[in-house]
C-alpha positions in Angstrom: 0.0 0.0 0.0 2.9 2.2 1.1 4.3 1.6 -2.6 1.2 2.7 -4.0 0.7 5.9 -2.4 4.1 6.9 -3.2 3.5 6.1 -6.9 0.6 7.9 -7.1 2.4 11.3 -5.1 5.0 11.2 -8.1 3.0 11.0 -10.9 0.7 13.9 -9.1 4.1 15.9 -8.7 5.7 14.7 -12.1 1.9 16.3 -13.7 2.3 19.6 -11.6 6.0 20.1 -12.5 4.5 19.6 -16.6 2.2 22.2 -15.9 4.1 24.4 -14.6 6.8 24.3 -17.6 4.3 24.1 -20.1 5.3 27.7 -21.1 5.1 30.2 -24.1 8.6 31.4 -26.3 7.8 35.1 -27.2 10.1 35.1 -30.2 11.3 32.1 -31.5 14.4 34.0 -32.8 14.9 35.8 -29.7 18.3 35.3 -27.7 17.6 37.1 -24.5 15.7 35.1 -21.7 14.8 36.5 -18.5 14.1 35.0 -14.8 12.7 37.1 -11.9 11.3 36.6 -8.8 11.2 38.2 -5.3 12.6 35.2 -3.1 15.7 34.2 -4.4 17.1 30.4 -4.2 18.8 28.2 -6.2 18.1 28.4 -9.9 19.4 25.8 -12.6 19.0 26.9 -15.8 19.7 23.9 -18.2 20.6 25.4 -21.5 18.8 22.8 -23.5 18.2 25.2 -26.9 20.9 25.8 -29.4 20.4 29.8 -29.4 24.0 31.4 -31.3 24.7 34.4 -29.3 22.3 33.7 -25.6 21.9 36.1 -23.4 20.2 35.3 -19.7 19.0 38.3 -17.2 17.9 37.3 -13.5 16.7 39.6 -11.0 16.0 39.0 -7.5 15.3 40.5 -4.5 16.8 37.5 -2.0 19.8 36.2 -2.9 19.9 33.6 -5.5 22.8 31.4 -7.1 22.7 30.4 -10.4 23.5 27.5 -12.1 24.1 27.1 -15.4 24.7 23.7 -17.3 23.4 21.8 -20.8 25.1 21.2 -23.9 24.7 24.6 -25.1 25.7 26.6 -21.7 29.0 27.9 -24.3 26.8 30.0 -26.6 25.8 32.3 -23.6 27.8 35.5 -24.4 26.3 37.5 -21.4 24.9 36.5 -17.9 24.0 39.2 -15.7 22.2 39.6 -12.3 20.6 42.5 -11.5 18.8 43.2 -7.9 18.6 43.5 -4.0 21.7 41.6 -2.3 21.6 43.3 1.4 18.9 41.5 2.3 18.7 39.3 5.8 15.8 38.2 4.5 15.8 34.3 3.8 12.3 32.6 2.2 13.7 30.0 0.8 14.8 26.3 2.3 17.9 26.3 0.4 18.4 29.9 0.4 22.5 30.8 -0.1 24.4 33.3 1.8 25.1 35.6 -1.3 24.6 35.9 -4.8 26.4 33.9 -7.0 26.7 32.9 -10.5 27.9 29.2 -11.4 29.0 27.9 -14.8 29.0 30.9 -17.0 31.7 31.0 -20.0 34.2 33.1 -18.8 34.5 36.8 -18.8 30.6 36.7 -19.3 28.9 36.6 -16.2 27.9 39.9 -14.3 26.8 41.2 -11.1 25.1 44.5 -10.6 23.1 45.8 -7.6 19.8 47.9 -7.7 20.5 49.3 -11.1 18.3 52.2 -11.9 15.4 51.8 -14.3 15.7 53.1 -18.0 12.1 54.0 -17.9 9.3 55.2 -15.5 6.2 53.4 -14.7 4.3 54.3 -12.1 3.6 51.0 -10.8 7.1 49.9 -10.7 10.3 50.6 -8.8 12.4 53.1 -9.7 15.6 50.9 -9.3 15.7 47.0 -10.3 15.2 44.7 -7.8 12.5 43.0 -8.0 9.9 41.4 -10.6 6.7 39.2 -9.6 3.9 38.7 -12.4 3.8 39.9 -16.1 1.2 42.9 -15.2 2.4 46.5 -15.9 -1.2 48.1 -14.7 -1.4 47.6 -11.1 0.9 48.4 -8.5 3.5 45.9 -7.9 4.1 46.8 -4.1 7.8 47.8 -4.5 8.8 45.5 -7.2 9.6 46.5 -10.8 6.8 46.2 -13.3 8.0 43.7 -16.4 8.6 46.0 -18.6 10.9 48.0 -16.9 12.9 44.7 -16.5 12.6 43.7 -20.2 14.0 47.9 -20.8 16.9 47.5 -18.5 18.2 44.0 -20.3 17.6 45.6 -23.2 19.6 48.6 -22.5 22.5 46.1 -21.0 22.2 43.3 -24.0 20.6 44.7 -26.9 19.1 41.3 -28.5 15.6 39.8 -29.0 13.4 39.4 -26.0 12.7 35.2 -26.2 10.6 35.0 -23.0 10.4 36.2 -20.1 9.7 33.5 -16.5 8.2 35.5 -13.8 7.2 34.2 -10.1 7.2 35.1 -6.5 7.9 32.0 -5.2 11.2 30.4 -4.8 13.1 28.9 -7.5 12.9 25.3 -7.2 13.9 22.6 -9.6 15.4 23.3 -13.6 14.5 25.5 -15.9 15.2 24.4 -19.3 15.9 26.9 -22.0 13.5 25.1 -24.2 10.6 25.7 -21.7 10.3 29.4 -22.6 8.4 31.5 -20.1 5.2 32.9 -18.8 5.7 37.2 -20.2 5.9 38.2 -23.5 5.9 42.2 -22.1 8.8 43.7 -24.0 10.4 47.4 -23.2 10.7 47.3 -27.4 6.8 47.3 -27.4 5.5 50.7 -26.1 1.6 51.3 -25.9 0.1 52.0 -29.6 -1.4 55.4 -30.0 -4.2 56.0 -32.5 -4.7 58.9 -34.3 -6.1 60.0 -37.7 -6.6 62.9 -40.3 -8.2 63.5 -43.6 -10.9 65.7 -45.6 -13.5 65.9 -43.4 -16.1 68.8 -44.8 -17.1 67.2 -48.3 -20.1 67.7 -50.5 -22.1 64.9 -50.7 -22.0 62.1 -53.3 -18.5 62.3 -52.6 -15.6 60.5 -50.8 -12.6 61.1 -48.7 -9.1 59.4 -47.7 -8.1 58.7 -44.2 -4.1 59.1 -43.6 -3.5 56.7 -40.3 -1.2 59.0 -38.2 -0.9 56.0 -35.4 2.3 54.9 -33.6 3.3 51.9 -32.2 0.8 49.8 -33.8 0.7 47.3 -36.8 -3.1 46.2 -37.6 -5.9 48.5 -37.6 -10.0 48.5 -37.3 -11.8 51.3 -38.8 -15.9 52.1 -38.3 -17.1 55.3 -40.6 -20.9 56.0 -39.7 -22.6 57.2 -42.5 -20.4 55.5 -45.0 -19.4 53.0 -47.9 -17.8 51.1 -46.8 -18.6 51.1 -43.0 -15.5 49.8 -42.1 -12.5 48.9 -43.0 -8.6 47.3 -42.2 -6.8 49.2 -44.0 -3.5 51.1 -43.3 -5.2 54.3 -45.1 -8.7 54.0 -46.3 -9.3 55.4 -49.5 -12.8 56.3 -51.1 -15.0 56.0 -48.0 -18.1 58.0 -49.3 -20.5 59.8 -47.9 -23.8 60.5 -49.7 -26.5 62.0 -47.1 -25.9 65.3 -45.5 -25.1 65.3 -41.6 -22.7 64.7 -39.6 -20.5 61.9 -38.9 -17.9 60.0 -36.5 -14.9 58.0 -37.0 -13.4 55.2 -35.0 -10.1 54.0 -35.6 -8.7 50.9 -32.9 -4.9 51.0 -33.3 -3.3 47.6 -32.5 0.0 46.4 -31.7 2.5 44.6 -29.6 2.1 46.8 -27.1 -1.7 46.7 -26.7 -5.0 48.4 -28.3 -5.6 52.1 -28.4 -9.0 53.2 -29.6 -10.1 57.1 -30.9 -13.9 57.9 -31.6 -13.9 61.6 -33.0 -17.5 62.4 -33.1 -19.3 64.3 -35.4 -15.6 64.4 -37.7 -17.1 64.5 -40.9 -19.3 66.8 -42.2 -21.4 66.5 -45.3 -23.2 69.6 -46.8 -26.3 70.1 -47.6 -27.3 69.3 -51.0 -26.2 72.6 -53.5 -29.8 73.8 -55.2 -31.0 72.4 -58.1 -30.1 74.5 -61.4 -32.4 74.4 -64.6 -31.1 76.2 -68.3 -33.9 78.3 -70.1 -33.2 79.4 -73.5 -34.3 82.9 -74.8 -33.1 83.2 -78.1 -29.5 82.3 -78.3 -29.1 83.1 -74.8 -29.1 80.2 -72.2 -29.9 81.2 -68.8 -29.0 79.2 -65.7 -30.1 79.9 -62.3 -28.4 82.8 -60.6 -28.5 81.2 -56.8 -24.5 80.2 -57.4 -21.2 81.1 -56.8 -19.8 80.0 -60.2 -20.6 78.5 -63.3 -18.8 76.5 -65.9 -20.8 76.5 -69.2 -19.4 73.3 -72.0 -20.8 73.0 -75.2 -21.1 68.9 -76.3 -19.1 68.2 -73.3 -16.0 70.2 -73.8 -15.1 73.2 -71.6 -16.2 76.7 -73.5 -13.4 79.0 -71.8 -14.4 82.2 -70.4 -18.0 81.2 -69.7 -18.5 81.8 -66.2 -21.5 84.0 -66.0 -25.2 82.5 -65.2 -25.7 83.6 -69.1 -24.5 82.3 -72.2 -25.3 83.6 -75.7 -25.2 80.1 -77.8 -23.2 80.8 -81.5 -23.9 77.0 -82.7 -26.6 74.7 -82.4 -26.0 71.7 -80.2 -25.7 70.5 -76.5 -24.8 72.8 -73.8 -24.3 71.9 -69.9 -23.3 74.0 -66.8 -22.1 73.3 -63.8 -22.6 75.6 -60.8 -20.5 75.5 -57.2 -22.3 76.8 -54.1 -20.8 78.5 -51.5 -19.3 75.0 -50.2 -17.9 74.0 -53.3 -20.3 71.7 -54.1 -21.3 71.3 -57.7 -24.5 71.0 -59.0 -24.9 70.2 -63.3 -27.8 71.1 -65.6 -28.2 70.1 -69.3 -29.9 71.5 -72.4 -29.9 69.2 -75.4 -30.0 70.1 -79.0 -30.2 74.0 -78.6 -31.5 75.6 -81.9 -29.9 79.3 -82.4 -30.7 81.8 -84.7 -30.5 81.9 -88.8 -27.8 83.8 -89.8 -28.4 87.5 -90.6 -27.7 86.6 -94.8 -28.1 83.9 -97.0 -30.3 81.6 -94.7 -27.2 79.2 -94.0 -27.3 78.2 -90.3 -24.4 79.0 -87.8 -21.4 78.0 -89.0 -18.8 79.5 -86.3 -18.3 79.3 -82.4 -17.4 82.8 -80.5 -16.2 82.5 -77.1 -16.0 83.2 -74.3 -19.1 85.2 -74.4 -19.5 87.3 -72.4 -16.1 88.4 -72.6 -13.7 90.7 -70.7 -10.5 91.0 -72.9 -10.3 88.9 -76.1 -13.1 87.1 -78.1 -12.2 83.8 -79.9 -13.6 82.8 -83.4 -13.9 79.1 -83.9 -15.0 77.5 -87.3 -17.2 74.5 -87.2 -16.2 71.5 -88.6 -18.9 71.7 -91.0 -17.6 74.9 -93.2 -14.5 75.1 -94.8 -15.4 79.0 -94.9 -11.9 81.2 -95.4 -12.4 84.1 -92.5 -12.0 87.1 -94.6 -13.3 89.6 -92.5 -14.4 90.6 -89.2 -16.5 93.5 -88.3 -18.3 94.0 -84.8 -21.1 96.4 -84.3 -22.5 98.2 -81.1 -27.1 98.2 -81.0 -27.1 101.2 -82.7 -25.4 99.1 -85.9 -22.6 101.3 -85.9 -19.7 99.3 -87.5 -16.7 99.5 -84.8 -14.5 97.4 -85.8 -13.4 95.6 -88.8 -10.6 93.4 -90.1 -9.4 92.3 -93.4 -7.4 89.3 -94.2 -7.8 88.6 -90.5 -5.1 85.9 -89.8 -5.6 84.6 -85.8 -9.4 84.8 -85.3 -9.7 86.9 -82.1 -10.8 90.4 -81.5 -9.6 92.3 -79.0 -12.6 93.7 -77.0 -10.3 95.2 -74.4 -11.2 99.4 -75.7 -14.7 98.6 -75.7 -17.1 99.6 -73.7 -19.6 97.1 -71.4 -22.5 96.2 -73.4 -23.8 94.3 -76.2 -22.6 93.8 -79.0 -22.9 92.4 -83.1 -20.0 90.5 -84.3 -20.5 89.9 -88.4 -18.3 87.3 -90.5 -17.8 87.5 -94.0 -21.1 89.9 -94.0 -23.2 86.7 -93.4 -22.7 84.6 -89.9 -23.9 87.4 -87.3 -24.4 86.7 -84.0 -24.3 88.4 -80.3 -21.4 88.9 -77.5 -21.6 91.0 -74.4 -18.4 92.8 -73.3 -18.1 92.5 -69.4 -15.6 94.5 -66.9 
């Protein structure tokens, strides 16, 4: 009976001791391992893993000797200690007199007491001497927080944190390289920040690029209320659009090894009210838009006519004719007039044959032949509404007048005494 209770106490140990190694390896091609704790003892570290270029970090608060062995115990190129050693505090059973390091390569093993702390946290120590659990948010009741250990071994080893094996208890047993540990927290791993910018008063019907101004973070989570898409996971979302006036907020959740950081801006974008609609008459050869915008754009069969800006445009050739119209927030607004009909021409009952532009015009008018004629431009004449002949050119060579002398008003512009047709000069 004696024989089977024993049996059944080891394999109960032999399970606990599995448990308790079943660990986690931070970075596979990590070569700095850490061990901390607050009571010291003996800790035999079996170097188990071939890792080129190992280095090992140990803090304590108690004193501690460490033992190093395994067939790879030569590719350790650093050992250091780092902690309390004044201590007449003893926890452990096999606690030693004094701090020692055992089986190190030569010339590689250090000891240094109650460093101070490359960085701050205000849960931690400001000197290193102690480290318990792998939680950097709560008070760690004069200990160091993990990752001011992680910063310090960085700062002494430079390297790739592997793991890191945290405890409070005392080190009992060996701790194989190939184990790993129970922290991944990492001084190299600072808290993401999320932040964002882009255009964010557009017209709507339209879209807008985000530019993701986040730090410290490698995957990202986007919500966009009110648009299309809704979300996204993109670095920088492009073409998110918006097509109902109101207002909108962003969310952006910033991610990386260091943790989550999430930033709602409320209300951020701002779509504008729909511009008012716009409608061409036609009076004549004039085309009227409606005068409720800030500019206007006339094209004639989809091609820009240059100069026409006004609300009015007095058509020289029959065909389509659209304009758009920007509001006061830039938004634009488009109305069409299809197959405009202009006047006969003033002799010969031959329809218009030429395009003047712009019209109206502030310095110099543009004559355009249409593709239809192959009409040589011999002469020019413009007239004021009394039919006083102004101006007139012969053997005109560039087809342009220049209406800069004359007065505001309307005016008669005559081709080869047949195509006539109206232009208004404008300050």
């Amino acid at each position: 009976m004696k024989k089977l209770l024993l049996l059944l106490f080891l394999n109960s140990a032999s399970c606990i001791l599995n448990y308790a190694f079943s660990q986690t390896t931070c970075d596979v091609s990590g070569n700095v391992v850490l061990y901390s704790n607050y009571d010291g003892g003996i800790l035999n570290i079996n170097v188990d893993a071939n890792i080129p270029n190992l280095k090992i970090g140990v803090v304590s608060y108690e004193m501690v000797t460490i033992n190093l062995s395994g067939p790879f115990v030569n590719n350790i190129t650093a050992m250091e200690f780092a902690g309390y050693t004044t201590t007449t505090h003893h926890h452990c059973v096999n606690s030693p007199a004094v701090t020692s390091i055992v089986g190190a390569p030569a010339g590689t093993d250090t000891l240094v007491f109650m460093p101070n702390s490359p960085i701050s946290n205000s849960n931690g120590y400001y000197i290193i001497i102690c480290n318990t659990s792998c939680d950097t948010s709560t008070n760690q009741g004069g200990c160091n927080t993990p990752d001011q250990v992680a910063a310090y071994f960085q700062q002494e080893f430079g390297g790739v944190l592997r793991y890191h094996f945290t405890q409070y208890g005392c080190w009992n047993g060996t701790y194989n390289i190939s184990d790993g540990g129970n922290c991944c927290v990492n001084a190299l791993s600072p808290a993401p920040v999320a932040l964002f910018s882009s255009a964010n008063h557009i017209c709507p019907g339209t879209c807008t690029d985000f530019t993701n101004l986040s730090s410290n973070a490698s995957s990202f989570q986007w919500t966009f209320a009110g648009g299309n898409p809704s979300s996204s996971t993109d670095v920088d979302p492009s073409n998110i659009c918006y097509s109902t006036p109101g207002t909108y907020s962003v969310t952006l959740i910033a991610t990386g090894a260091g943790g989550s950081d999430t930033i709602t801006l409320n209300n951020y974008i701002t779509v504008y009210p729909f511009p008012p609609p716009q409608g061409i008459t036609q009076s004549g050869d004039t085309l009227f838009a409606n005068q409720n915008a800030s500019t206007y754009q006339w094209y004639f069969n989809g091609t820009l006519i240059p100069g026409a800006t006004d609300y009015f445009y007095v058509a020289a050739m029959d065909g389509d004719y659209n304009i758009i119209a920007t509001d006061a927030n830039g938004c634009e607004v488009e109305s069409v007039i299809f197959d405009v009909v202009t006047e006969i021409a003033a002799e010969g009952g031959r329809c218009k044959q030429y395009l003047v532009f712009p019209n109206p015009v502030t310095n110099i008018l543009t004559v355009q032949k249409s593709q239809h004629t192959n009409e040589i431009v011999a002469e020019i004449s413009v007239y004021n509404i009394l039919g006083e002949r102004i101006y007139l050119a012969v053997d005109f060579g560039l087809l342009t007048v220049d209406c800069r002398l004359l007065p505001p008003g309307m005016y008669y512009l005559e081709i080869n005494s047949a195509f006539r047709t109206k232009f208004v000069r404008q300050q």
